[in-house]
C-alpha positions as a Markdown table, in Angstrom:
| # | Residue | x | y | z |
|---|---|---|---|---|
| 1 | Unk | 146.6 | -34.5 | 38.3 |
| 2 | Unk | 148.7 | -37.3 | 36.5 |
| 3 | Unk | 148.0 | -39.1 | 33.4 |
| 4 | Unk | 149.7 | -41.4 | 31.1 |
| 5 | Unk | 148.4 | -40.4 | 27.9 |
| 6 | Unk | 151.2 | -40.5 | 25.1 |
| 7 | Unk | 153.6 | -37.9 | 25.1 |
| 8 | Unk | 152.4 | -34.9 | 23.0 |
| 9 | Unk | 155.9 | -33.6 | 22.2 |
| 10 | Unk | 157.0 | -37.1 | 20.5 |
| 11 | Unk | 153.3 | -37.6 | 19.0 |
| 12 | Unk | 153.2 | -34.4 | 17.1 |
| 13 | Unk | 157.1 | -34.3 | 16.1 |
| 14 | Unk | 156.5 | -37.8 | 14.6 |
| 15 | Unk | 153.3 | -37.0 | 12.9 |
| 16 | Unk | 155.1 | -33.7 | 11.7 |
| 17 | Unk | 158.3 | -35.7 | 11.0 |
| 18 | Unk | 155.9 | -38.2 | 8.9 |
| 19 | Unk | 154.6 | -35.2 | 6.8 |
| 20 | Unk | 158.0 | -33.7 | 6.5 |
| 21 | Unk | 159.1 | -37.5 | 4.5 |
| 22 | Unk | 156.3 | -37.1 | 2.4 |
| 23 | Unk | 156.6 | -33.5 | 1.3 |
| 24 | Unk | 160.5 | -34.0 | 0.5 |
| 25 | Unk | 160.2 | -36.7 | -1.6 |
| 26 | Unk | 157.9 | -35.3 | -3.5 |
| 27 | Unk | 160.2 | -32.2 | -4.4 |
| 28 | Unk | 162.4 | -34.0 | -6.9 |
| 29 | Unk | 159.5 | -35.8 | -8.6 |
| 30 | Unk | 157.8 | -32.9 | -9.0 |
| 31 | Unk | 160.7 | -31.4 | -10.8 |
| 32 | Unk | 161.2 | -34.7 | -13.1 |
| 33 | Unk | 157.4 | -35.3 | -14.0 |
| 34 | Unk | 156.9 | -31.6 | -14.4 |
| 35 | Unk | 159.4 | -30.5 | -17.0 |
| 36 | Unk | 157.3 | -29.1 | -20.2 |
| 37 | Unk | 154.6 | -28.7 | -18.4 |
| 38 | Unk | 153.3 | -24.8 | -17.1 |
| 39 | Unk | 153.5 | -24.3 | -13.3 |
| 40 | Unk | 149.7 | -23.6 | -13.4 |
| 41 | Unk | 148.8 | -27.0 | -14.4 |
| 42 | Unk | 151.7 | -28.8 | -12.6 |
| 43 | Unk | 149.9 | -27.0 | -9.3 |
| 44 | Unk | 146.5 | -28.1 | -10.6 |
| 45 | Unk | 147.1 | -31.8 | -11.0 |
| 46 | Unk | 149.5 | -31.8 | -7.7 |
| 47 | Unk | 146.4 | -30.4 | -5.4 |
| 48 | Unk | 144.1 | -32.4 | -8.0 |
| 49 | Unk | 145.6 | -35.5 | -6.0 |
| 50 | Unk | 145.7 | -34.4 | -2.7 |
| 51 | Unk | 141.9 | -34.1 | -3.5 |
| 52 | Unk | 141.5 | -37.5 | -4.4 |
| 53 | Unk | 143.1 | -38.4 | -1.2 |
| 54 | Unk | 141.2 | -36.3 | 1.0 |
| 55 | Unk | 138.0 | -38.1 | -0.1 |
| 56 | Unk | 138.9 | -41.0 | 1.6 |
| 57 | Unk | 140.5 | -39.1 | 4.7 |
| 58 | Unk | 137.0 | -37.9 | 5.8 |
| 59 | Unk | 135.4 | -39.3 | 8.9 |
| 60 | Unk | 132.6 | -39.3 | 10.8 |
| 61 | Unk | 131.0 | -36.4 | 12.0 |
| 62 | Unk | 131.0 | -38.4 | 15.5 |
| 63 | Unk | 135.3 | -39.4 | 15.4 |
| 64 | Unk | 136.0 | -35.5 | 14.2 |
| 65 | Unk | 134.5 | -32.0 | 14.1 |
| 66 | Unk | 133.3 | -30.9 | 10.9 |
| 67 | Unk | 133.9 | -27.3 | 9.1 |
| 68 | Unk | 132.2 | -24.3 | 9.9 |
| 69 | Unk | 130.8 | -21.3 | 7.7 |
| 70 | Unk | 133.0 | -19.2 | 9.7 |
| 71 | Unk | 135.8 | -21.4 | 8.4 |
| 72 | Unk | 135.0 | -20.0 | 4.8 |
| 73 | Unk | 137.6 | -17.0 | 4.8 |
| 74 | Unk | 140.1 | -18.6 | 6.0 |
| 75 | Unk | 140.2 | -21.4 | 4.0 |
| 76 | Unk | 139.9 | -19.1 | 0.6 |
| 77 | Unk | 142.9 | -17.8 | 2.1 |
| 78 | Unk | 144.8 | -21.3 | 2.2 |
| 79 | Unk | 143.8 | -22.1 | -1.0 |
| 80 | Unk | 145.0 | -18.9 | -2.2 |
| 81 | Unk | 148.6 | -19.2 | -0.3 |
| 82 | Unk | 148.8 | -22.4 | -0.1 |
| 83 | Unk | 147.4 | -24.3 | -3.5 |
| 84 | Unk | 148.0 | -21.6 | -5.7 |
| 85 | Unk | 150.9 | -19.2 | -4.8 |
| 86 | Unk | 153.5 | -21.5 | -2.6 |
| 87 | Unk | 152.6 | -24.6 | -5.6 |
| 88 | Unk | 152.4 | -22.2 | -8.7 |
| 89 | Unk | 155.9 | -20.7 | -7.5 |
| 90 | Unk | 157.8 | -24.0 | -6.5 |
| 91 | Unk | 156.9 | -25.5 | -9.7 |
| 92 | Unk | 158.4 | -22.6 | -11.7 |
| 93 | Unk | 161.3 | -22.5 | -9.5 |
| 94 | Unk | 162.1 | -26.2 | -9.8 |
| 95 | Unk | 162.6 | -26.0 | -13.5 |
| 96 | Unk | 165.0 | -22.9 | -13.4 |
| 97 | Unk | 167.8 | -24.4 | -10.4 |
| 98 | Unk | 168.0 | -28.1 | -8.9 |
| 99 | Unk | 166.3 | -30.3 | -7.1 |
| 100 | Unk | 168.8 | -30.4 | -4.2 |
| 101 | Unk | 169.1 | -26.4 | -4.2 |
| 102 | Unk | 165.0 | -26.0 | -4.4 |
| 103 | Unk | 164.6 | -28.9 | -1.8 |
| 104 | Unk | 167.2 | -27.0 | 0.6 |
| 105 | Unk | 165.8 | -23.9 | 0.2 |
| 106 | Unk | 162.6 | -24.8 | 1.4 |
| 107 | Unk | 164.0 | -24.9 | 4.9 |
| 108 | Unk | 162.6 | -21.7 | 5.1 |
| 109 | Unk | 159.5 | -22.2 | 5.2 |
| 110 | Unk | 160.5 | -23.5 | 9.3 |
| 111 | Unk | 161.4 | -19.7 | 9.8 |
| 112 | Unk | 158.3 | -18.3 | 8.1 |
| 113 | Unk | 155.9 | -20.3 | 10.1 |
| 114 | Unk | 157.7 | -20.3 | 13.4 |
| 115 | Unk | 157.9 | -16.3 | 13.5 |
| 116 | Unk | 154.2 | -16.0 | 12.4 |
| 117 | Unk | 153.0 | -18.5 | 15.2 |
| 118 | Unk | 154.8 | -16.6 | 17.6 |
| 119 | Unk | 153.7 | -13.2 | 16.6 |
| 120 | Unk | 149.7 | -14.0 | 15.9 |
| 121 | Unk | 149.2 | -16.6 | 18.1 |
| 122 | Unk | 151.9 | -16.2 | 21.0 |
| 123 | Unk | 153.5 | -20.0 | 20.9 |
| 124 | Unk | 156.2 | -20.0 | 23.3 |
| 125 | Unk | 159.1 | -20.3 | 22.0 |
| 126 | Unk | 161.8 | -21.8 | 24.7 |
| 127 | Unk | 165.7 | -21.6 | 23.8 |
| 128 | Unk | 165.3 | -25.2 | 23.0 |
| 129 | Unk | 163.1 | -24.2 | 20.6 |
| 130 | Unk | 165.5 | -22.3 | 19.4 |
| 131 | Unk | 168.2 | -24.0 | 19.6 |
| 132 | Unk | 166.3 | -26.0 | 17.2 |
| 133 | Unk | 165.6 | -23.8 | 14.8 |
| 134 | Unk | 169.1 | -22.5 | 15.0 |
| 135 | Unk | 170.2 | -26.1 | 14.0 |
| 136 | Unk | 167.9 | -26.4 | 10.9 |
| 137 | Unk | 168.3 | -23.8 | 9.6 |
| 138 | Unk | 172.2 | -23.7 | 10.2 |
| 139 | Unk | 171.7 | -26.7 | 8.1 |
| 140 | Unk | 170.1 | -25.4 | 5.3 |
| 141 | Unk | 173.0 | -22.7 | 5.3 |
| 142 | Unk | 175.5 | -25.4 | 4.9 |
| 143 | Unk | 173.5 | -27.5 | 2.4 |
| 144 | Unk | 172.9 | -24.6 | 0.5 |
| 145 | Unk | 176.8 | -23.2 | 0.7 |
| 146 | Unk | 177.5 | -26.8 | -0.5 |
| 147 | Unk | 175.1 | -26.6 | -3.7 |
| 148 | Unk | 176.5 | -23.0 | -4.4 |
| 149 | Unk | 180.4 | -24.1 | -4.9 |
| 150 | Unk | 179.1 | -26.6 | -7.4 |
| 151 | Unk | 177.5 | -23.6 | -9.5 |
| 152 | Unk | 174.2 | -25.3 | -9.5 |
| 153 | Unk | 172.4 | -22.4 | -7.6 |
| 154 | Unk | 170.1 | -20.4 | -10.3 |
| 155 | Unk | 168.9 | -17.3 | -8.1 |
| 156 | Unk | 165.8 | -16.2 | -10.1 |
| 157 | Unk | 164.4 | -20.3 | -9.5 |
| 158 | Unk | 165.9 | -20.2 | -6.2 |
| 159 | Unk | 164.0 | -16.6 | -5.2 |
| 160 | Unk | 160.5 | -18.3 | -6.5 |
| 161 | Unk | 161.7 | -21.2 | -3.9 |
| 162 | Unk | 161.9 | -18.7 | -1.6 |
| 163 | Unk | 158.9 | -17.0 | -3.1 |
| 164 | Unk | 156.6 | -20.8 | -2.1 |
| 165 | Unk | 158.4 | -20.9 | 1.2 |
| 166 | Unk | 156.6 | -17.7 | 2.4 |
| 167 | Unk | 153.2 | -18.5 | 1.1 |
| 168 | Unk | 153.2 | -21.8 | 2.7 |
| 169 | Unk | 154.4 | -20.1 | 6.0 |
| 170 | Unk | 151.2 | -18.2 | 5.7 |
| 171 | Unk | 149.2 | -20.9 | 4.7 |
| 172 | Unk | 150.9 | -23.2 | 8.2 |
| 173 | Unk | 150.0 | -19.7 | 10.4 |
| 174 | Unk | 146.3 | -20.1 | 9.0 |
| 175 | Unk | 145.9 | -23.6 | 9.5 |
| 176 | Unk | 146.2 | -23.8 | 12.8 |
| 177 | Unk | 142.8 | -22.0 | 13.1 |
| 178 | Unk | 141.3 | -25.1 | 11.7 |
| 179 | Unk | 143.6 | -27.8 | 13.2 |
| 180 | Unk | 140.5 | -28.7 | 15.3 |
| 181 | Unk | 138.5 | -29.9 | 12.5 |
| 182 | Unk | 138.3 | -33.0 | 10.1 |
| 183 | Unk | 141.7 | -33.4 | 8.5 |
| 184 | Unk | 140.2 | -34.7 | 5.4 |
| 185 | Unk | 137.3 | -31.7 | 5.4 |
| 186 | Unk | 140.5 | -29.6 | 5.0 |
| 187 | Unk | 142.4 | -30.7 | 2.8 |
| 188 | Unk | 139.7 | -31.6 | 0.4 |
| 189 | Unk | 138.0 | -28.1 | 0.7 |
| 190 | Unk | 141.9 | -26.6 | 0.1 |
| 191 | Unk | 142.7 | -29.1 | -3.2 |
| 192 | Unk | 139.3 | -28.4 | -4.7 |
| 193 | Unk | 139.8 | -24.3 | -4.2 |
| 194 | Unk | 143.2 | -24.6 | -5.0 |
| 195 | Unk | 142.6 | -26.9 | -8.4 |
| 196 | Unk | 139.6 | -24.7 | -9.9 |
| 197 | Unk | 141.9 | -22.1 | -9.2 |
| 198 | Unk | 144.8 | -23.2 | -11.5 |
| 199 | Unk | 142.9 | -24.8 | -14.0 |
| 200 | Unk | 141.1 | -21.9 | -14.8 |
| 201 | Unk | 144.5 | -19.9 | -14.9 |
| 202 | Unk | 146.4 | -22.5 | -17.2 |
| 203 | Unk | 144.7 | -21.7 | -20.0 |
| 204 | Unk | 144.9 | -18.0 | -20.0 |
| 205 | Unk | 148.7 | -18.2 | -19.9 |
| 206 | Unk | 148.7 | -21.2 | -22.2 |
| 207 | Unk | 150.2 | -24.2 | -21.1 |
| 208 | Unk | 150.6 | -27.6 | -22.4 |
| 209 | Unk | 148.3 | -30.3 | -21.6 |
| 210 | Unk | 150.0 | -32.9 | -20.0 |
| 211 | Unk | 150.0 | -36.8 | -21.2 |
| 212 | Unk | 148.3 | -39.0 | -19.4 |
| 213 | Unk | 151.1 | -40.8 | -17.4 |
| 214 | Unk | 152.5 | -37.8 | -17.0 |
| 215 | Unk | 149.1 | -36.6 | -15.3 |
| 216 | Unk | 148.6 | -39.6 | -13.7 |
| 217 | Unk | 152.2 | -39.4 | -11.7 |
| 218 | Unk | 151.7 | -35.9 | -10.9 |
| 219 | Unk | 148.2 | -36.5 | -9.2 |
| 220 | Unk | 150.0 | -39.5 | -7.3 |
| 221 | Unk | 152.7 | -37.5 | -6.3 |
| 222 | Unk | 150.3 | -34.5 | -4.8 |
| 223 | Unk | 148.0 | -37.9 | -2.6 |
| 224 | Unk | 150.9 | -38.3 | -1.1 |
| 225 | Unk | 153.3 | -35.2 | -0.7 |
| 226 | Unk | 150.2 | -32.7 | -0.3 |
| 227 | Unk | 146.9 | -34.9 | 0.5 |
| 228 | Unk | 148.2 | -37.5 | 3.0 |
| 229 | Unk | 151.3 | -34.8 | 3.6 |
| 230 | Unk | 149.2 | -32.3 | 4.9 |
| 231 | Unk | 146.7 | -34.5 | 6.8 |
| 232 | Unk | 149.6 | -35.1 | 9.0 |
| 233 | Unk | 150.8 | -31.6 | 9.6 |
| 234 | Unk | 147.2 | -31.0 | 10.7 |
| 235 | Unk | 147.6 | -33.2 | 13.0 |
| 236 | Unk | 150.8 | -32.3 | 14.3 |
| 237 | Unk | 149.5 | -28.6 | 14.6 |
| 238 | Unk | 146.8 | -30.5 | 16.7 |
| 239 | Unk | 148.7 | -31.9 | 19.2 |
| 240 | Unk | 152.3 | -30.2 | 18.5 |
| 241 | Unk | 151.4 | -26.4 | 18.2 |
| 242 | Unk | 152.3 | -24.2 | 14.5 |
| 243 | Unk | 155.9 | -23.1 | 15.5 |
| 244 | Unk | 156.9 | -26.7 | 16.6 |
| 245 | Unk | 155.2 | -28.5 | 13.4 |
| 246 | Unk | 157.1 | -25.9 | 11.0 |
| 247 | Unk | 160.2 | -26.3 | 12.9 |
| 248 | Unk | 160.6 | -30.0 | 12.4 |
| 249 | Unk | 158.9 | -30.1 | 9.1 |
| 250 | Unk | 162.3 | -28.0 | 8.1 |
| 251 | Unk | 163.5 | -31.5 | 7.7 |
| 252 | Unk | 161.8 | -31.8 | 4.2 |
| 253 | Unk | 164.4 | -30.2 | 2.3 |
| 254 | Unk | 167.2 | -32.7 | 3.6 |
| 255 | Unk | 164.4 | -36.1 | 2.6 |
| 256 | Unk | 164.1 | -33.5 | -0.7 |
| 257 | Unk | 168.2 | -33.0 | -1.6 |
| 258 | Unk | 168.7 | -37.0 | -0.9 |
| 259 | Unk | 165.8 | -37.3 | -3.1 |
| 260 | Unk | 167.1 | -35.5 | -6.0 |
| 261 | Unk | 170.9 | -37.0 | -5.7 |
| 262 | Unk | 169.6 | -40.3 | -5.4 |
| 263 | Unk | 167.7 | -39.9 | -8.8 |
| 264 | Unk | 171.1 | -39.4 | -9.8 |
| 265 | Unk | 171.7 | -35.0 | -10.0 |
| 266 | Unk | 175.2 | -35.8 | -8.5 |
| 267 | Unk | 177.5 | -37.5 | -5.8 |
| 268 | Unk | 176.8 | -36.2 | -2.3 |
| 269 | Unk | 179.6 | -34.4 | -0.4 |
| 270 | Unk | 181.0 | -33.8 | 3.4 |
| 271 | Unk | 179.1 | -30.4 | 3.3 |
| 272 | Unk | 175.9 | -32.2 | 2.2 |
| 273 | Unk | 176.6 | -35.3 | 5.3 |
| 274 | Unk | 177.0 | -31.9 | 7.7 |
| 275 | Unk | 174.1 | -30.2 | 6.4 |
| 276 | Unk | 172.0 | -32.9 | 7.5 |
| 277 | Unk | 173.5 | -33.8 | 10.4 |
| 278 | Unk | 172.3 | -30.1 | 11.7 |
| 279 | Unk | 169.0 | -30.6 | 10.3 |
| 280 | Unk | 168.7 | -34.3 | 12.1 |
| 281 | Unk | 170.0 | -33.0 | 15.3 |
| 282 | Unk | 167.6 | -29.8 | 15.0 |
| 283 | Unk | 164.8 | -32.3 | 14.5 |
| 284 | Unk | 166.3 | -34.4 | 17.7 |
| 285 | Unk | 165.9 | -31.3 | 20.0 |
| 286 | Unk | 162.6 | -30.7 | 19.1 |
| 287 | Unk | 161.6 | -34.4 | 20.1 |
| 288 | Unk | 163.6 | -34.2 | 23.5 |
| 289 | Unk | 161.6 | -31.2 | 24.8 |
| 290 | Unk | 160.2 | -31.3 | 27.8 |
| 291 | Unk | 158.0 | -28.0 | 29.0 |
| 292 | Unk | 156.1 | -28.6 | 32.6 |
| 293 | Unk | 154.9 | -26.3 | 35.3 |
| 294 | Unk | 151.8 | -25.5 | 36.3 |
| 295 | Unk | 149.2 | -23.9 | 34.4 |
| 296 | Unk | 145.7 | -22.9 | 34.3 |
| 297 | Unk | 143.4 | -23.6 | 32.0 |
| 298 | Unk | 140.3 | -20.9 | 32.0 |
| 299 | Unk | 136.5 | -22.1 | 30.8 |
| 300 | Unk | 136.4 | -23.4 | 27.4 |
| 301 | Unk | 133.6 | -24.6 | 25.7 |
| 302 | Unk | 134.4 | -26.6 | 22.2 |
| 303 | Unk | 134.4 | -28.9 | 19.0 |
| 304 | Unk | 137.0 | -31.1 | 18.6 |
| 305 | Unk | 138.0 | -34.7 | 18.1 |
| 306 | Unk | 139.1 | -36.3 | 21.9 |
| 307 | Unk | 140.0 | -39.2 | 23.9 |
| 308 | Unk | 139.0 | -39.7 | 28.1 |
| 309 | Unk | 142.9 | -40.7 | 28.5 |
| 310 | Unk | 145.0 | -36.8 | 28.3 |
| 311 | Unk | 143.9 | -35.4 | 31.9 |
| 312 | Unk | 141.5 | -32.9 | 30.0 |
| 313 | Unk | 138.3 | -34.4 | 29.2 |
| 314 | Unk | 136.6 | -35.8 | 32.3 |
| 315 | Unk | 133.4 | -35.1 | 31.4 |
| 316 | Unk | 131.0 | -38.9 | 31.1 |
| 317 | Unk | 129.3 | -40.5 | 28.5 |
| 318 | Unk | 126.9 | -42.8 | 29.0 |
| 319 | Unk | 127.5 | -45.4 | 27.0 |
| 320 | Unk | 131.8 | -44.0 | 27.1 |
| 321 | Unk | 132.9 | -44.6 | 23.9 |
| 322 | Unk | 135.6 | -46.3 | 23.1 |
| 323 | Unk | 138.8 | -44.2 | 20.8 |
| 324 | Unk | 138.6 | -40.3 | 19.4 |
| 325 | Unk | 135.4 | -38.8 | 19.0 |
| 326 | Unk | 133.7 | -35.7 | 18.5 |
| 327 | Unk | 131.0 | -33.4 | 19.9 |
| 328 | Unk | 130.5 | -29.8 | 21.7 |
| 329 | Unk | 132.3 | -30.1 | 25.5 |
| 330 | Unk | 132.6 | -28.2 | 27.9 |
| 331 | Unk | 135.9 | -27.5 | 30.1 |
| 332 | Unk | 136.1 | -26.0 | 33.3 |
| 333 | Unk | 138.4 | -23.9 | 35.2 |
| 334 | Unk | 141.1 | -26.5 | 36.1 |
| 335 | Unk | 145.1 | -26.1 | 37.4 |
| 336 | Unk | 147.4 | -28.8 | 37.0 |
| 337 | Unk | 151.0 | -29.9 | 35.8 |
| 338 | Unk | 152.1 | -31.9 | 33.3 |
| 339 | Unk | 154.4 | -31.9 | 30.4 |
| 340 | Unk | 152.3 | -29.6 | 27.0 |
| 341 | Unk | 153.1 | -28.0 | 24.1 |
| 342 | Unk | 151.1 | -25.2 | 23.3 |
| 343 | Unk | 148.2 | -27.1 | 21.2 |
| 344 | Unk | 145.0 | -26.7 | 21.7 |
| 345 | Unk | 144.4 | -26.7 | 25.0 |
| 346 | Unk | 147.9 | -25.1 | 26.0 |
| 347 | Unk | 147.9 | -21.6 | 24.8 |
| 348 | Unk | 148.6 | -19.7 | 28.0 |
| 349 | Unk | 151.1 | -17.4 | 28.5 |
| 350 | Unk | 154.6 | -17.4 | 29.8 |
């Protein structure tokens, strides 16, 4: 069976990519807006904005499949790893060590999420794939190398870095489960866990209240670096697969250093231009890939948001609707070949 649907591989690295621009710039405005203020509250008012943005994210209950109760668990656990932990500890990080050194540091993150795809849900991972991966992260090295003979590398903000880059691994692994369902559901349901969470916490350690500019900057900066950010990376997951999305989202810490030197930290340097050449060309790779052969796909029934155009759903309508929309389907037992990734629909073995 043939189809020319759009390719998934330069779908979800875009859409990945996309979320990967947003994220990064928001790493050195974080670490601007949020000096004086506690981490707990900086967290608070970033997923307090993503919030905001959700609201208008949501769609019908006809274009995309809504949340479940069985979805409960494992967003408590997103909320926890994800707007609380991976927020709480970049925020403290950011005002002990630079914005460059934070943002590059956050390449990590790639590596956390890639190794727990691969272990818990079995993506393939291809030497291309690796190859990528190799490249990013080869690129962080540099970058980082490159902020450490300037001096600027603080280890105990650095290690809390480090510290967010595993919780939001987590959090990427866990997401995956609900990639299927409305984006905006998701990240509303995360910001408003994540944001009683904090708020509740600031107090007890007691932090500052912020100004209101000051607020009002920090709750723009989480619409877009963690609302419309992570809507996105949903939907890279969606199409893209967990390891894939992480990988090329590793490209936030480069958008993150320029960031930070642009707001005028320091002069860049040849180490800094090779750094990201790595990252770029590790982000390239992951775009070029091309996995086909034939494959199986067993019965399946499901919720999820589709189209009549990828060579999967056959099944009629009558009237069709036009675009993405949503409602139980069922697949049946088909073999064909065709270039995947291992979303959805593509999580066979190898």
């Amino acid at each position: 069976m043939t189809h020319r649907s759009p390719s998934p591989v330069l779908r979800g690295g875009l859409l990945a990519l996309l979320a990967a621009v947003l994220f990064g710039l928001s790493t050195p405005f974080v670490q601007l807006w949020g000096r004086g203020l506690g981490p707990f509250t900086t967290a608070g008012l970033l997923y307090g904005g993503a919030g905001l943005a959700a609201l208008l994210m949501r769609r019908p209950k006809e274009r995309e499949a809504q949340l479940q109760r069985s979805d409960v668990a494992r967003l408590l656990a997103m909320a926890l790893f994800g707007a609380v932990i991976g927020p709480v500890a970049l925020a403290w990080g950011l005002q002990r060590t630079s914005g460059a050194s934070a943002s590059l540091m956050l390449t990590l993150e790639a590596l956390f999420t890639a190794l727990l795809a691969w272990r818990l849900y079995g993506e393939t991972i291809d030497r291309r794939v690796v190859l990528a991966m190799g490249s990013l992260l080869a690129g962080g090295v540099v970058l980082a190398l490159e902020q450490g003979l300037y001096g600027q590398v603080q280890l105990l903000g650095l290690a809390a870095v480090m510290a967010a880059t595993a919780a939001w691994g987590v959090d990427n692994t866990l997401s995956r489960g609900v990639a299927d369902r409305d984006p905006g559901q998701v990240v509303l349901a995360k910001s408003v866990l994540g944001v009683v969470a904090t708020f509740l916490l600031a107090p007890w350690f007691d932090e500052p209240m912020p100004g209101l500019v000051t607020a009002g900057v920090l709750l723009a900066i989480g619409a877009s670096g963690y609302g419309l950010s992570l809507r996105f990376y949903l939907l890279a997951q969606r199409t893209f697969g967990a390891a894939r999305t992480g990988s090329v989202f590793a490209f936030a810490p480069f958008i993150g250093a320029v960031g930070a030197l642009s707001l005028g930290e320091r002069a860049g340097s040849v180490l800094l231009v090779l750094g990201g050449a790595l990252m770029l060309a590790g982000v390239v790779l992951h775009l070029a890939e091309s996995h086909n052969h034939q494959h199986v796909h067993e019965p399946v029934e499901h919720e999820h948001a589709h189209t009549h155009d990828d060579g999967h759903h056959d099944h009629g309508h009558d009237p069709m609707p036009r675009g993405a929309h949503s409602h139980r389907h069922i697949h049946t037992s088909l073999v064909h070949k065709h270039p995947h990734v291992p979303d959805l629909h593509h999580g066979h073995k190898h």
